[in-house]
N, C-alpha and C positions, 0 to 999 in steps of 0.2 A: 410827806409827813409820816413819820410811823404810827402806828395804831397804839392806842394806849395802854396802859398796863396798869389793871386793877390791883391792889395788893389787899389783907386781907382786911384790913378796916373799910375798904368801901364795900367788899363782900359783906362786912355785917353792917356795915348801915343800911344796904339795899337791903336786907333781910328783914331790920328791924323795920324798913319803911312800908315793905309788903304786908306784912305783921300789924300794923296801924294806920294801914288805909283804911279808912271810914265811909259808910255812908249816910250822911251826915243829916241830921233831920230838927237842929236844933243849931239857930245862930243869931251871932252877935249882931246889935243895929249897925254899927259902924261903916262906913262908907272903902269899898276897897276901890287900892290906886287903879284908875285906867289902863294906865302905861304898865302894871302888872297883869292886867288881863289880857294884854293886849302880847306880854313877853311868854303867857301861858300858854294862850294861842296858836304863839307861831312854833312853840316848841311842841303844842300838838303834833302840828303838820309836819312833823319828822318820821310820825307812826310809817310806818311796813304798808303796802296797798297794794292788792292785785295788778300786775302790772302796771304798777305804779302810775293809777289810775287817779292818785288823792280824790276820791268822789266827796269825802265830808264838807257840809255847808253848817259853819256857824252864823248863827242870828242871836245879834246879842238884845233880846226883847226889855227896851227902856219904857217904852210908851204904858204908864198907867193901867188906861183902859186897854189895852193889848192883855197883859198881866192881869186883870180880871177876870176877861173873857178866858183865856185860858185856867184859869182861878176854878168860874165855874163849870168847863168842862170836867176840870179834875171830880169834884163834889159829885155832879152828876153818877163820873163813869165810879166812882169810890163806892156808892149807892150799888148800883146795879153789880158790883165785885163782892161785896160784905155779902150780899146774898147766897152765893155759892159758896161764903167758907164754912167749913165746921164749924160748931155750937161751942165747940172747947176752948176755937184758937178766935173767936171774935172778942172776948176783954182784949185779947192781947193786940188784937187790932186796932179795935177801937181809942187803946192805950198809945199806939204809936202813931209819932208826928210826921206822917209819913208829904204833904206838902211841903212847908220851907215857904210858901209862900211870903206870906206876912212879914217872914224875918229876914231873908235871904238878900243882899241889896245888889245882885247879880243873876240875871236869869240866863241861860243861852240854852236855844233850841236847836238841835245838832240836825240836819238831814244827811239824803244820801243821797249824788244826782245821779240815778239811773239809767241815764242820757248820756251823759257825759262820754265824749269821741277819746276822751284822753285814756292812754292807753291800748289802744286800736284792738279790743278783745280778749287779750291775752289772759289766758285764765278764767275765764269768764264762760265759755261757750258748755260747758257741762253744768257747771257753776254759776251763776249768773249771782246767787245771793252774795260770795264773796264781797261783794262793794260794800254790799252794809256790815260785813265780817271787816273788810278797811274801816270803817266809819267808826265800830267799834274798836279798833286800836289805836283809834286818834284819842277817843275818849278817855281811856284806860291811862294816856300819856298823858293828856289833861292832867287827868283824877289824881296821880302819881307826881306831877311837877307841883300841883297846886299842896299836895301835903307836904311835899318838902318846903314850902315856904310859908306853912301854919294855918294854908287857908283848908277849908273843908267843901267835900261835890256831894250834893243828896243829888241820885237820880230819881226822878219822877215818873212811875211807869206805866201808871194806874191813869192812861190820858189813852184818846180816842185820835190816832192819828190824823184822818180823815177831818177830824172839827180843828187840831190844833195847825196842818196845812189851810183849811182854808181861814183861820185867824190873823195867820202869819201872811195872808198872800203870797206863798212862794210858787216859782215856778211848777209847771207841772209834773218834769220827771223829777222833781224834789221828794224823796217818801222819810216822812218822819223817823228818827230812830231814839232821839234822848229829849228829852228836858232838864237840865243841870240847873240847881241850887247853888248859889257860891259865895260863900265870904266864912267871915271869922267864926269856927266852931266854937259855941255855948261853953262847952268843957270838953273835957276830954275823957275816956273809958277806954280800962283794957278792956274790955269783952264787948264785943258790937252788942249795939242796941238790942236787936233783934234776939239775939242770945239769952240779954238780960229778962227779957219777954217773955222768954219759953215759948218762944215762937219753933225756931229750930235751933239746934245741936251743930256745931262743926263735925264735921266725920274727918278720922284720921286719912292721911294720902293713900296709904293701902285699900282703902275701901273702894278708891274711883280708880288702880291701876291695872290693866288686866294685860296680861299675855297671851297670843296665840301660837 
C-alpha cells in the first residue's frame, strides 16, 4: 500500500487542531458514547514507544466511590500546592476549575508499566524514563483524536501518585502518569483558559529554539 499523501488542507486543519487543543476544565453533563472511548483508545495505542515497548495502561475509573477517593486526594494535594504559589498568581488559581470532577462523565487514569519485558530494553538502558516519555505520547494522541471529534481532556496533575496507585489497586511496576477528564467541552475559547487568567503568556517559538 503506498503511504499517503497530505495535501495542503489537511496541513491546515492539523495546524488549526494544534491551535485548539484545550485543556479542558469545564464540561457538559452529557453521557459520552463507550464505543467512542473505546475508538479513542485504540487509536491512542498507535503513539511511537521506546522500542516499541507500548508500556501505557489505561484504567477507565467508573466506580463512584473510586472517583471520590481520588476526588479527595486531589483537594488535599491542591491544599498543600496553593501554598507554594505566589501571592499574585493565587486569584488566578483559585479562579481556575482545574478538577473536572463533578462534570466530566469520563475519567481514565493513564500508567506506565515499568516492568513490562516488551520491548527487550531497547532504548531504555541510559534512558529508563523513556517509558513514561511513550506513555506520554499515547496521551497526547488521545488528547488530539478526542478534539477532532468535539470531545475535550483536562489533565489532572495536582494528584499524589502514590495515593492514586494505591486507589486504583494497580499493579506494582504500574507508576502513575495522567488523570484525564473527558467529555463534552462547556464552550469553547480561542485563548486557553489559563491565558485568560494571567496565569501565563504563550512565548513566541523563537524563545524555546536554540542553536549550537
Amino acid at each position: 500500500m503506498p503511504a499517503p499523501q497530505f495535501d495542503q488542507r489537511s496541513l491546515s486543519d492539523f495546524d488549526q487542531l494544534l491551535r485548539w487543543r484545550r485543556d479542558v476544565r469545564h464540561f457538559r453533563p452529557e453521557a459520552v458514547d463507550p464505543a467512542l472511548v473505546q475508538a479513542l483508545l485504540e487509536q491512542a495505542c498507535l503513539a511511537p514507544s521506546v522500542g516499541h515497548a507500548q508500556p501505557w495502561r489505561f484504567v477507565l475509573v467508573e466506580d463512584p466511590g473510586l472517583r471520590l477517593a481520588v476526588a479527595a486526594d486531589f483537594t488535599r494535594s491542591r491544599a498543600e500546592a496553593e501554598a507554594g504559589i505566589p501571592l499574585a498568581k493565587r486569584g488566578a488559581y483559585g479562579r481556575a476549575k482545574l478538577e473536572g470532577f463533578q462534570q466530566a462523565p469520563v475519567h481514565i487514569a493513564v500508567f506506565t508499566d515499568t516492568g513490562t519485558a516488551r520491548g527487550h530494553g531497547l532504548g531504555r538502558h541510559s534512558m529508563p524514563e523513556s517509558l513514561g516519555y511513550s506513555t506520554v505520547m499515547a496521551i497526547h494522541s488521545f488528547w488530539l483524536a478526542a478534539r477532532l471529534r468535539g470531545l475535550g481532556v483536562g489533565w489532572v496533575s495536582i494528584l499524589d501518585p502514590a495515593a492514586v496507585e494505591r486507589i486504583l489497586t494497580v499493579p506494582e511496576p504500574w507508576a502513575f502518569t495522567a488523570y484525564l477528564c473527558v467529555g463534552h467541552p462547556a464552550f469553547e475559547a480561542e485563548q486557553p483558559e489559563l491565558e485568560a487568567l494571567g496565569w501565563e503568556q504563550r512565548q513566541p517559538p523563537a524563545h524555546f529554539i536554540h542553536r549550537r
